[in-house]
N, CA, C and O atoms as a Tripos MOL2 file, in Angstrom:
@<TRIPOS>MOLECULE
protein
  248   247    62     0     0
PROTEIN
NO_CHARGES

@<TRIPOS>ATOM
      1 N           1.0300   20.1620   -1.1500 N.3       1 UNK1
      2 CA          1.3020   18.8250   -0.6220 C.3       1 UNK1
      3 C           2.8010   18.6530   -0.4020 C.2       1 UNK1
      4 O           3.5730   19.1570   -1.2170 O.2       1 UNK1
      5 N           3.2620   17.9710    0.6490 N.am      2 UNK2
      6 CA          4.5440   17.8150    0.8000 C.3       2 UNK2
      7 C           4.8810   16.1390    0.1410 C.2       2 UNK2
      8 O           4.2200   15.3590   -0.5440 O.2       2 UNK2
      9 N           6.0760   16.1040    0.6750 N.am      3 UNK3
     10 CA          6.7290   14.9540   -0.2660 C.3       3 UNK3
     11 C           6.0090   13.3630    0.3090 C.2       3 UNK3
     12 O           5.5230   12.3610   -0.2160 O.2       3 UNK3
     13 N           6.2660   13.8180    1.5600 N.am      4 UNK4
     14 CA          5.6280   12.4910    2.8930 C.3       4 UNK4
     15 C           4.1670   12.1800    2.0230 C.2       4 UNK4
     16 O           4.0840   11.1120    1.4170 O.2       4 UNK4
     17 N           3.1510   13.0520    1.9920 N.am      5 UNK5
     18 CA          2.0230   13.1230    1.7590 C.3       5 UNK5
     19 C           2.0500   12.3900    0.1530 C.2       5 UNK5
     20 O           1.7020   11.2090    0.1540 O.2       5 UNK5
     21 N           2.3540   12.8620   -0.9280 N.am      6 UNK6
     22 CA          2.9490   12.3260   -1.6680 C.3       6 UNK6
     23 C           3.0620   10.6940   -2.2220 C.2       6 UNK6
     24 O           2.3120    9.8990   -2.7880 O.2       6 UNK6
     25 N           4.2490   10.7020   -1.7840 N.am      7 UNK7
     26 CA          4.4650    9.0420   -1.2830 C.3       7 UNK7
     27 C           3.5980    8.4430   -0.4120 C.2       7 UNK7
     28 O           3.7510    7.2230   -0.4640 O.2       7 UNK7
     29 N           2.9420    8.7000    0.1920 N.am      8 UNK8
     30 CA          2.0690    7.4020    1.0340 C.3       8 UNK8
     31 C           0.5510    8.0190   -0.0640 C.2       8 UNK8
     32 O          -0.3750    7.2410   -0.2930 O.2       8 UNK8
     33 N           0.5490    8.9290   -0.4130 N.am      9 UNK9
     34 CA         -0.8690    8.5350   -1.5070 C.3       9 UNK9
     35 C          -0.7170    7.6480   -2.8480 C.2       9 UNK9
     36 O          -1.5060    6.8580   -3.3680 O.2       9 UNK9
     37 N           0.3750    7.9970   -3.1620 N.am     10 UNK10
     38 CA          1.1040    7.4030   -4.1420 C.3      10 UNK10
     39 C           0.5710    5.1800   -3.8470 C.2      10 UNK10
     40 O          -0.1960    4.3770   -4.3780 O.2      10 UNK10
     41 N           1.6520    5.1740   -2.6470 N.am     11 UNK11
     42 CA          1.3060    3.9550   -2.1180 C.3      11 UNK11
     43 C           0.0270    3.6250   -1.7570 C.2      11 UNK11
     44 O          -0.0930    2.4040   -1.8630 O.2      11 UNK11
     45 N          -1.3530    4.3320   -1.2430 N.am     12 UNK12
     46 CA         -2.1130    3.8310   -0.8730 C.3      12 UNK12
     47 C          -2.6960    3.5240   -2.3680 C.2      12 UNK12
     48 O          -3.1060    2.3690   -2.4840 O.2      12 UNK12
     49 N          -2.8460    4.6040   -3.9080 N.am     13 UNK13
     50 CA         -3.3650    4.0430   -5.0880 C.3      13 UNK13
     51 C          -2.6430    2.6480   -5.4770 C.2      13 UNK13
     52 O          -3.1100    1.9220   -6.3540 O.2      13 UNK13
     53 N          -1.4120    2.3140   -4.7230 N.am     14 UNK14
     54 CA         -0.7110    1.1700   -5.4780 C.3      14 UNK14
     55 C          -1.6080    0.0750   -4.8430 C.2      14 UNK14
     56 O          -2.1470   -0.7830   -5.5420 O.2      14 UNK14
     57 N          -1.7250    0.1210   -3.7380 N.am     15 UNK15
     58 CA         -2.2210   -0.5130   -2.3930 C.3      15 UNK15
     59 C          -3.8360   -1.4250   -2.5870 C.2      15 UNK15
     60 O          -4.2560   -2.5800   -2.5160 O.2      15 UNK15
     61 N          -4.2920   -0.1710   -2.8420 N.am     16 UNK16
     62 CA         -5.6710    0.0510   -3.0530 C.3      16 UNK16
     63 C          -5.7730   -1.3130   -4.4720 C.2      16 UNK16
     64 O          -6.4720   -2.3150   -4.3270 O.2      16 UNK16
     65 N          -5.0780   -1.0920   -5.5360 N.am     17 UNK17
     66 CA         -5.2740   -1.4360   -6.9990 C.3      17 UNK17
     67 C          -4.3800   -3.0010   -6.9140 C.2      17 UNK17
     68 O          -4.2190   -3.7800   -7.8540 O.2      17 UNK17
     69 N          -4.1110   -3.0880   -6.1490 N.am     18 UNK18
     70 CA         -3.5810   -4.2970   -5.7650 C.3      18 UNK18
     71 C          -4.6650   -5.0150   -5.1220 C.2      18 UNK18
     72 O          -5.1670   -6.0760   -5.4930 O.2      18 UNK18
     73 N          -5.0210   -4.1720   -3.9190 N.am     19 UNK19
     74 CA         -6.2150   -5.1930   -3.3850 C.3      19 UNK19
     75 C          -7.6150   -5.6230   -4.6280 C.2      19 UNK19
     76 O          -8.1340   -6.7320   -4.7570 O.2      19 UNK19
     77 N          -7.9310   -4.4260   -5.3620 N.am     20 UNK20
     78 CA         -8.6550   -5.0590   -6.4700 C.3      20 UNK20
     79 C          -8.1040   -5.8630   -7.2980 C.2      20 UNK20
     80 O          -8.7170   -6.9110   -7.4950 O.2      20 UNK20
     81 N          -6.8690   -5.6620   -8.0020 N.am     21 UNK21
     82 CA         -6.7910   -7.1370   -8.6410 C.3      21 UNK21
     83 C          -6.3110   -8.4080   -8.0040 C.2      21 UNK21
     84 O          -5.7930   -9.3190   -8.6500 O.2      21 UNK21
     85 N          -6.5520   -8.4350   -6.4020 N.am     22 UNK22
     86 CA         -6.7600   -9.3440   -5.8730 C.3      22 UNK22
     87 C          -7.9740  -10.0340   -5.8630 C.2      22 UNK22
     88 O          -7.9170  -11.2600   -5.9540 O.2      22 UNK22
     89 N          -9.2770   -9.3760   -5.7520 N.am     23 UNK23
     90 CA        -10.3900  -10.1170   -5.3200 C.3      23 UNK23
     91 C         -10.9540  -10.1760   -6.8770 C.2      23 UNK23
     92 O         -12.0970  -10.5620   -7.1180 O.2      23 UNK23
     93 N          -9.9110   -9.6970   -8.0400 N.am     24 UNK24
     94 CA        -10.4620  -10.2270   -9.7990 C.3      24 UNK24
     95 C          -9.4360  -11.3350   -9.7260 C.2      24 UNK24
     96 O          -8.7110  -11.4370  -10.7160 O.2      24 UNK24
     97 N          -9.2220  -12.2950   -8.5990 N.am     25 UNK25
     98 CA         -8.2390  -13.3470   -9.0310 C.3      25 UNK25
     99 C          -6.6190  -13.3180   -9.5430 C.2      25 UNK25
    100 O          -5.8880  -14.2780   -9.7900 O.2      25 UNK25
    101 N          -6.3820  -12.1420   -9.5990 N.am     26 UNK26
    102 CA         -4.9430  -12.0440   -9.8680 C.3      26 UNK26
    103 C          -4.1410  -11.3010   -8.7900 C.2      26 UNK26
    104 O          -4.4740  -10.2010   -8.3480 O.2      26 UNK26
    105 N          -2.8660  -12.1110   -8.3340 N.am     27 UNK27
    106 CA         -2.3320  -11.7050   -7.4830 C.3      27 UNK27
    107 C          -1.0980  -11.0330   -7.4600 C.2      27 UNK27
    108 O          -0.1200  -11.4160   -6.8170 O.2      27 UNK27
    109 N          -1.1520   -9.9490   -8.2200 N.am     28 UNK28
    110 CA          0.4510   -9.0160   -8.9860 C.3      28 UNK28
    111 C           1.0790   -9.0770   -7.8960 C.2      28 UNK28
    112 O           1.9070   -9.9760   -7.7440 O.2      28 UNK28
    113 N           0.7740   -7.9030   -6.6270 N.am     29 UNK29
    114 CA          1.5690   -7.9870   -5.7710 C.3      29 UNK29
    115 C           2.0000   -9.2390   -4.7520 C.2      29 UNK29
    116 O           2.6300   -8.8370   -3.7750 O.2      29 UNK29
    117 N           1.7870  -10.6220   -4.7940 N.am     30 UNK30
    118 CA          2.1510  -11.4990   -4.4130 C.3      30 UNK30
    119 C           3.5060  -12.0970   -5.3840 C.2      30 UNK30
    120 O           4.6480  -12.4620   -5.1060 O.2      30 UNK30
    121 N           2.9430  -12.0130   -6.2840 N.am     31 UNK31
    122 CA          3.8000  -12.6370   -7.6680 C.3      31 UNK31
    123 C           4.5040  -11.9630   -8.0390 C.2      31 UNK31
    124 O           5.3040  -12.5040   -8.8020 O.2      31 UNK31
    125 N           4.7350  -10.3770   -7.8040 N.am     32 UNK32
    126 CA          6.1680   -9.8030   -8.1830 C.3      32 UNK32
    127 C           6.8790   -9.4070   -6.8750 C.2      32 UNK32
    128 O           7.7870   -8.5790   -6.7940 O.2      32 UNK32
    129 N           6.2150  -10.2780   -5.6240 N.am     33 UNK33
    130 CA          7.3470   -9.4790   -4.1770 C.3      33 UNK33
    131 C           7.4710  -11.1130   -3.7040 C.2      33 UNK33
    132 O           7.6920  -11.3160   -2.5100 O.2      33 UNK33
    133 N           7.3590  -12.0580   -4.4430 N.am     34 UNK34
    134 CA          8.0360  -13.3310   -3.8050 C.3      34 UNK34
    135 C           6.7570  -14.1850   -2.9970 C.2      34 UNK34
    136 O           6.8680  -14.8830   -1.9890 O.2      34 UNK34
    137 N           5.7550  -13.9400   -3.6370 N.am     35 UNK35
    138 CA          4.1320  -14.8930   -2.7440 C.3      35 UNK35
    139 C           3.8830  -14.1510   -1.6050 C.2      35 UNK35
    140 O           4.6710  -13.3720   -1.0690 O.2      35 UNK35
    141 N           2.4220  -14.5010   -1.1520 N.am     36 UNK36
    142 CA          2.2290  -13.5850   -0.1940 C.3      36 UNK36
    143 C           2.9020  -13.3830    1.4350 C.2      36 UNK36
    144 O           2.8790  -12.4770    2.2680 O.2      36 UNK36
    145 N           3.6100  -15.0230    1.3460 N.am     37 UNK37
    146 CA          4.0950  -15.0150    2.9890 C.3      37 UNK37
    147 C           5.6590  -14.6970    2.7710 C.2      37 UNK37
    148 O           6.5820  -15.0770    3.4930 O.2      37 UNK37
    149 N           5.7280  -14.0400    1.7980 N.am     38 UNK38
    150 CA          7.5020  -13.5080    1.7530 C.3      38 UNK38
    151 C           7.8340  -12.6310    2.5600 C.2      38 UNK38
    152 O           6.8990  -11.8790    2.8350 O.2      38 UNK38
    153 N           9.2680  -12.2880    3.3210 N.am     39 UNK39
    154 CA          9.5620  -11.4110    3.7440 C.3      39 UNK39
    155 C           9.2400   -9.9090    2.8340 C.2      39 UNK39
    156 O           8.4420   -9.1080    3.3210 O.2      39 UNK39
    157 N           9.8050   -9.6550    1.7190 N.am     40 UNK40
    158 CA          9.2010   -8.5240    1.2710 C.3      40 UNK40
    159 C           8.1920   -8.0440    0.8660 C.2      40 UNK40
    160 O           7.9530   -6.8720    0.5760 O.2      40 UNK40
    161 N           7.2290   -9.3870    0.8080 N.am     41 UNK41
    162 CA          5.4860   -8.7710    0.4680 C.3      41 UNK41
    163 C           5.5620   -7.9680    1.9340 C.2      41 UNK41
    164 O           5.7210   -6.7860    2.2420 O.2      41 UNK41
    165 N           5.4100   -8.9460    2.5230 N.am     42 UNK42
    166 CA          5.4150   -8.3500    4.2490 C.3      42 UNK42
    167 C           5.3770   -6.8850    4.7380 C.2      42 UNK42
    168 O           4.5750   -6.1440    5.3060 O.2      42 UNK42
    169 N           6.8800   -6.8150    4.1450 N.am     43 UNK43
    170 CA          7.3430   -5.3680    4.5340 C.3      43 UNK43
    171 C           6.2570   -4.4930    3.6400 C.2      43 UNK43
    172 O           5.2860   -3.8850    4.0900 O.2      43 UNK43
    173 N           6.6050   -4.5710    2.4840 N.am     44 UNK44
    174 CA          5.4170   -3.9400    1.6730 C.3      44 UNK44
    175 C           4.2390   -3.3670    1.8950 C.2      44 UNK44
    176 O           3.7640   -2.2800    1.5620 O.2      44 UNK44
    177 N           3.7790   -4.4100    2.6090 N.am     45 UNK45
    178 CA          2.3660   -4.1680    3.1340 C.3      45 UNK45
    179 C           2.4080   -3.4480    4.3130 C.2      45 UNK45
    180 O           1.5090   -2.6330    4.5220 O.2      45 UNK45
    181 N           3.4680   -3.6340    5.2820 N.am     46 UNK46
    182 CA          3.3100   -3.0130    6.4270 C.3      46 UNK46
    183 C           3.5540   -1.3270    5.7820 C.2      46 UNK46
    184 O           2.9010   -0.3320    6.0970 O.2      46 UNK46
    185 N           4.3680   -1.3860    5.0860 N.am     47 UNK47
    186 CA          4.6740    0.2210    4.7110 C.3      47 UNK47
    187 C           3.5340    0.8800    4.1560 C.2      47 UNK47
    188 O           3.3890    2.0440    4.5290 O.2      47 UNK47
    189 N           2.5240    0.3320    3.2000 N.am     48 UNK48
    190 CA          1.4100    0.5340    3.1910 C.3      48 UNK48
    191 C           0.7030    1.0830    4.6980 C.2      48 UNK48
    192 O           0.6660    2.1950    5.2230 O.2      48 UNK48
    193 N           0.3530    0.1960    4.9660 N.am     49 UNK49
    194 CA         -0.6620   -0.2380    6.0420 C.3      49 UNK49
    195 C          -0.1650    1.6860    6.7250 C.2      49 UNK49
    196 O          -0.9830    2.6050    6.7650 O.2      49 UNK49
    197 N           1.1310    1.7930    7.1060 N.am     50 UNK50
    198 CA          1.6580    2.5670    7.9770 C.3      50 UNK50
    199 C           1.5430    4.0130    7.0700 C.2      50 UNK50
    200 O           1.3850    4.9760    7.8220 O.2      50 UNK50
    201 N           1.5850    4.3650    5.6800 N.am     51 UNK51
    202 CA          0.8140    5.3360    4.5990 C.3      51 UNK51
    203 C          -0.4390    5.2370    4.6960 C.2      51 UNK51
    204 O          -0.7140    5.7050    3.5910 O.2      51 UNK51
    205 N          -1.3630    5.0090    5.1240 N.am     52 UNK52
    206 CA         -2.7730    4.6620    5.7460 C.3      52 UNK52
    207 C          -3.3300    5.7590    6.7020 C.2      52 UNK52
    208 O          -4.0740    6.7400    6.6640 O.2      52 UNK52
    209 N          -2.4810    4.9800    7.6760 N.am     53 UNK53
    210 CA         -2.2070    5.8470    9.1640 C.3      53 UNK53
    211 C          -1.9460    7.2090    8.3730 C.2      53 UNK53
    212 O          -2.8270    7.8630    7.8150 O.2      53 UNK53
    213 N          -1.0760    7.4120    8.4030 N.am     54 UNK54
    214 CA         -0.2590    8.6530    8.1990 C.3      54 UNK54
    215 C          -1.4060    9.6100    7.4510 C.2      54 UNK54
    216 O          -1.7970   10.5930    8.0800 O.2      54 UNK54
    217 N          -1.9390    9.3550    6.1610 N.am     55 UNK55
    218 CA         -3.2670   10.0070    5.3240 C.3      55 UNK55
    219 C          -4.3950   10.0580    6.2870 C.2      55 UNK55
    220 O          -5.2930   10.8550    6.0150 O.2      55 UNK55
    221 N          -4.5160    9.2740    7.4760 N.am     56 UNK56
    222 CA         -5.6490    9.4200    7.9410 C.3      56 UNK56
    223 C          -5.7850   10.5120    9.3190 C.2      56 UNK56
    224 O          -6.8080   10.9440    9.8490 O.2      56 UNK56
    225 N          -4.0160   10.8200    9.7330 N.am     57 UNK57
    226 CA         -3.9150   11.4860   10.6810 C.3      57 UNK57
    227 C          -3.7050   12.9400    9.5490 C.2      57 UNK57
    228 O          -3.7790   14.0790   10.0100 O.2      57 UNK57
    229 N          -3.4320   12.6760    7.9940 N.am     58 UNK58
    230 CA         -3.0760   13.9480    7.3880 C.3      58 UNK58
    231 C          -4.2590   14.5410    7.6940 C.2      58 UNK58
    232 O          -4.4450   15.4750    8.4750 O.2      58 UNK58
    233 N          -5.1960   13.8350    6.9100 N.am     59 UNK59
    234 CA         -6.5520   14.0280    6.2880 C.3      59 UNK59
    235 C          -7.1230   15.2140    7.6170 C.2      59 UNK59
    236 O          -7.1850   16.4330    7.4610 O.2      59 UNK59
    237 N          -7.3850   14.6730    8.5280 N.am     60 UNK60
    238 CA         -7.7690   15.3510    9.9170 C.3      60 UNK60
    239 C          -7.2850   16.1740   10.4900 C.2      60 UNK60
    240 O          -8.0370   16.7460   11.2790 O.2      60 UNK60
    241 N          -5.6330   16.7390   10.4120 N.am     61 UNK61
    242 CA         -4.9290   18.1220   10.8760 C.3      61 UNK61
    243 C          -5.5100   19.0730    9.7780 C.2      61 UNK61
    244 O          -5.4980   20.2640   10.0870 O.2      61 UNK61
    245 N          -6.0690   18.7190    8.4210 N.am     62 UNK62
    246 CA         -6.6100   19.8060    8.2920 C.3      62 UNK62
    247 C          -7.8230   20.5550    8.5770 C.2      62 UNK62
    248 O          -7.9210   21.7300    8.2220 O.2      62 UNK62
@<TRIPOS>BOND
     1     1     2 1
     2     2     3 1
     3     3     4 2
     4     3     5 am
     5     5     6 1
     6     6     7 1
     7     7     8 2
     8     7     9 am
     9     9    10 1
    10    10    11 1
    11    11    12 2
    12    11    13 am
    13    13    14 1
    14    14    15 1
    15    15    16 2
    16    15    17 am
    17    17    18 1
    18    18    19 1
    19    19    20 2
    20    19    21 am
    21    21    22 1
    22    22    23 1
    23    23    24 2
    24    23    25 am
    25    25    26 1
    26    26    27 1
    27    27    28 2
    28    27    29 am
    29    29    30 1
    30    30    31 1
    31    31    32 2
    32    31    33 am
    33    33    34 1
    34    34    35 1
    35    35    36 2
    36    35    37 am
    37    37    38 1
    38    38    39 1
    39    39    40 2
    40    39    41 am
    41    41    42 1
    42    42    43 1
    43    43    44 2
    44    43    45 am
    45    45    46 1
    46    46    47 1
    47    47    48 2
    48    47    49 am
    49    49    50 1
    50    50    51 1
    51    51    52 2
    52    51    53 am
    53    53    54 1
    54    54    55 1
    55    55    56 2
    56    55    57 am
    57    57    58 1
    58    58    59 1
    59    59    60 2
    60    59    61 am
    61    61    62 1
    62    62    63 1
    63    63    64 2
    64    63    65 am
    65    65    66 1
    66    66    67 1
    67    67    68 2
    68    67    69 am
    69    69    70 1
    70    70    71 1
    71    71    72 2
    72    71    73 am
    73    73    74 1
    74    74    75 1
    75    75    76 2
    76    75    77 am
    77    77    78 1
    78    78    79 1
    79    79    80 2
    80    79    81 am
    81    81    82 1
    82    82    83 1
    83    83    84 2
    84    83    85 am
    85    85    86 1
    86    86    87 1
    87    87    88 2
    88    87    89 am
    89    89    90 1
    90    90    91 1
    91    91    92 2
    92    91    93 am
    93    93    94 1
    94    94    95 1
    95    95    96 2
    96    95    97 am
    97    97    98 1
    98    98    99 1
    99    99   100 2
   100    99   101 am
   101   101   102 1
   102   102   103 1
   103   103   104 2
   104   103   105 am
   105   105   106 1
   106   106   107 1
   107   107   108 2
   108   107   109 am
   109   109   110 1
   110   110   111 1
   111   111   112 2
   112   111   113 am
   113   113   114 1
   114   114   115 1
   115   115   116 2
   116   115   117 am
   117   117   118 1
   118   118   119 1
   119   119   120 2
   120   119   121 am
   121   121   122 1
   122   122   123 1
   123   123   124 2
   124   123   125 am
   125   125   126 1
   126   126   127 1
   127   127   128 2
   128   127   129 am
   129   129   130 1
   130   130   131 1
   131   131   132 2
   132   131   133 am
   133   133   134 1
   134   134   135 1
   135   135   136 2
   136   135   137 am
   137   137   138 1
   138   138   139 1
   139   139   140 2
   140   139   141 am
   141   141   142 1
   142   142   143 1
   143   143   144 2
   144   143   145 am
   145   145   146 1
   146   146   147 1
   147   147   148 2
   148   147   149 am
   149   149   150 1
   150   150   151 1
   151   151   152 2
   152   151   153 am
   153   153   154 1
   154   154   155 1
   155   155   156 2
   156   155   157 am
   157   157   158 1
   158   158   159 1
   159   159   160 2
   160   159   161 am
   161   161   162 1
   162   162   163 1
   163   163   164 2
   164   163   165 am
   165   165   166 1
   166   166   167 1
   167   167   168 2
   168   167   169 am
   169   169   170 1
   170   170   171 1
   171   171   172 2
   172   171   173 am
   173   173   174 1
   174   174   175 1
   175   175   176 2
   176   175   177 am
   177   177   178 1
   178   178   179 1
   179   179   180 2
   180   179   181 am
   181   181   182 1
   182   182   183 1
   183   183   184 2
   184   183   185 am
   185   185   186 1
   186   186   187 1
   187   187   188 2
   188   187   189 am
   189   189   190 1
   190   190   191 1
   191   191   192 2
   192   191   193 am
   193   193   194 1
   194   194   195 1
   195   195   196 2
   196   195   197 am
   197   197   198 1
   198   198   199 1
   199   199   200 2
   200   199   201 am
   201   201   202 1
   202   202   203 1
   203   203   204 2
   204   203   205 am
   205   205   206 1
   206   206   207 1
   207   207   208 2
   208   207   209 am
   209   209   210 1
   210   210   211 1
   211   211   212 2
   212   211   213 am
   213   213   214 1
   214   214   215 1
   215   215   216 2
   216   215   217 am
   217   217   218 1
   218   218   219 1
   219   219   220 2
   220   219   221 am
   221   221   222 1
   222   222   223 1
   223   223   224 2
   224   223   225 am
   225   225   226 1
   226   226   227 1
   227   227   228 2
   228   227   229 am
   229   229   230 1
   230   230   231 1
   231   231   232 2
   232   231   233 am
   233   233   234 1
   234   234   235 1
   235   235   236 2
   236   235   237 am
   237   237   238 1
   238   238   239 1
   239   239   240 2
   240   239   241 am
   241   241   242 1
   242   242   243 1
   243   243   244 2
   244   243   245 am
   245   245   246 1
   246   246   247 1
   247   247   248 2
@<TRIPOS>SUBSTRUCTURE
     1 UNK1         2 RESIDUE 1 A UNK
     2 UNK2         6 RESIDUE 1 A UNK
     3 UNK3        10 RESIDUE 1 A UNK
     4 UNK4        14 RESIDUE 1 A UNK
     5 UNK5        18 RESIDUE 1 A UNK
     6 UNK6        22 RESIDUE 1 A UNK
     7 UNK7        26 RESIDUE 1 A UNK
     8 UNK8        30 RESIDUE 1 A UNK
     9 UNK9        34 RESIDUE 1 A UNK
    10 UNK10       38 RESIDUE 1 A UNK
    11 UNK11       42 RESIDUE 1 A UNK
    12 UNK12       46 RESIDUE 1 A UNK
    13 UNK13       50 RESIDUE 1 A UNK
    14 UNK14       54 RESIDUE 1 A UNK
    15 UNK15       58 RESIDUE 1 A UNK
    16 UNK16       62 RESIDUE 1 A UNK
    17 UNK17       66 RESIDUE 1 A UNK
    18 UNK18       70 RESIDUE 1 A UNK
    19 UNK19       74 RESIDUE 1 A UNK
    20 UNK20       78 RESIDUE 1 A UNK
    21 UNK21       82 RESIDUE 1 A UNK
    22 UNK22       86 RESIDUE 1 A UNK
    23 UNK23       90 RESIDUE 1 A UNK
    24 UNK24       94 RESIDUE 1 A UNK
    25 UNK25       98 RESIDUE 1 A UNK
    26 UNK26      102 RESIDUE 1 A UNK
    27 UNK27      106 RESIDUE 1 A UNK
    28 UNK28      110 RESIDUE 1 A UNK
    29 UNK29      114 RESIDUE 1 A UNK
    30 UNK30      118 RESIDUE 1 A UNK
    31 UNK31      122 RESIDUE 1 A UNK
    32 UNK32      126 RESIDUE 1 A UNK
    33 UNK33      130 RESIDUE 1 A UNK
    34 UNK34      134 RESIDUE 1 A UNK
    35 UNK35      138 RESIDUE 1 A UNK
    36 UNK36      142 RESIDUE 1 A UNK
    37 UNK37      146 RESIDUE 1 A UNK
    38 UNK38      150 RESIDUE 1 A UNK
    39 UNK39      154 RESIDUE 1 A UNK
    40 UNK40      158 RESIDUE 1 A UNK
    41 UNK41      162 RESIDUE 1 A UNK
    42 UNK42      166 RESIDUE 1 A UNK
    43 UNK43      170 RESIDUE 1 A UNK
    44 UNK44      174 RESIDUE 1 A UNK
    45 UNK45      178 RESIDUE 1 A UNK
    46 UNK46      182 RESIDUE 1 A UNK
    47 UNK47      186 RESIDUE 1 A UNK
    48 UNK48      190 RESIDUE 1 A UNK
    49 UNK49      194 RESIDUE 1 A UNK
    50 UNK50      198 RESIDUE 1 A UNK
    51 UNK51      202 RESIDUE 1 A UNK
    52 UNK52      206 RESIDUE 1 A UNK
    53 UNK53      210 RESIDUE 1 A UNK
    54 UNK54      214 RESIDUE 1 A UNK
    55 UNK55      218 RESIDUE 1 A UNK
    56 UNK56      222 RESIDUE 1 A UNK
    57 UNK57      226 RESIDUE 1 A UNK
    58 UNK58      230 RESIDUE 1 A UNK
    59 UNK59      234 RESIDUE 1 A UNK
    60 UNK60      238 RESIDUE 1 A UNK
    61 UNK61      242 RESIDUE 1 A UNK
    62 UNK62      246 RESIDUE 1 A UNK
């Protein structure tokens, strides 16, 4: 595995475990990046979102 690969799996388990203790009512990643309509949840998520992509184009070159 390279480093890229790495880091965006890394992020998608953060990602992922965030969205579950979202729908158990607790909102970590809102409440430690400034609520959900903050500029840095934002970014956050997009960087996610974009480690997504990236695992899903990994996943398939092999």
């Amino acid at each position: 595995m390279d480093v890229l690969h790495k880091i965006s799996f890394w992020l998608l388990v953060i990602g992922g475990l965030n969205w579950l203790l979202y729908v158990l009512g607790w909102e970590v990643g809102g409440v430690l990046l400034g609520g959900m309509d903050a500029m840095l949840a934002q970014v956050v998520y997009v960087v996610v979102g974009l480690a997504a992509l990236f695992e899903v184009f990994y996943f398939f070159k092999k």
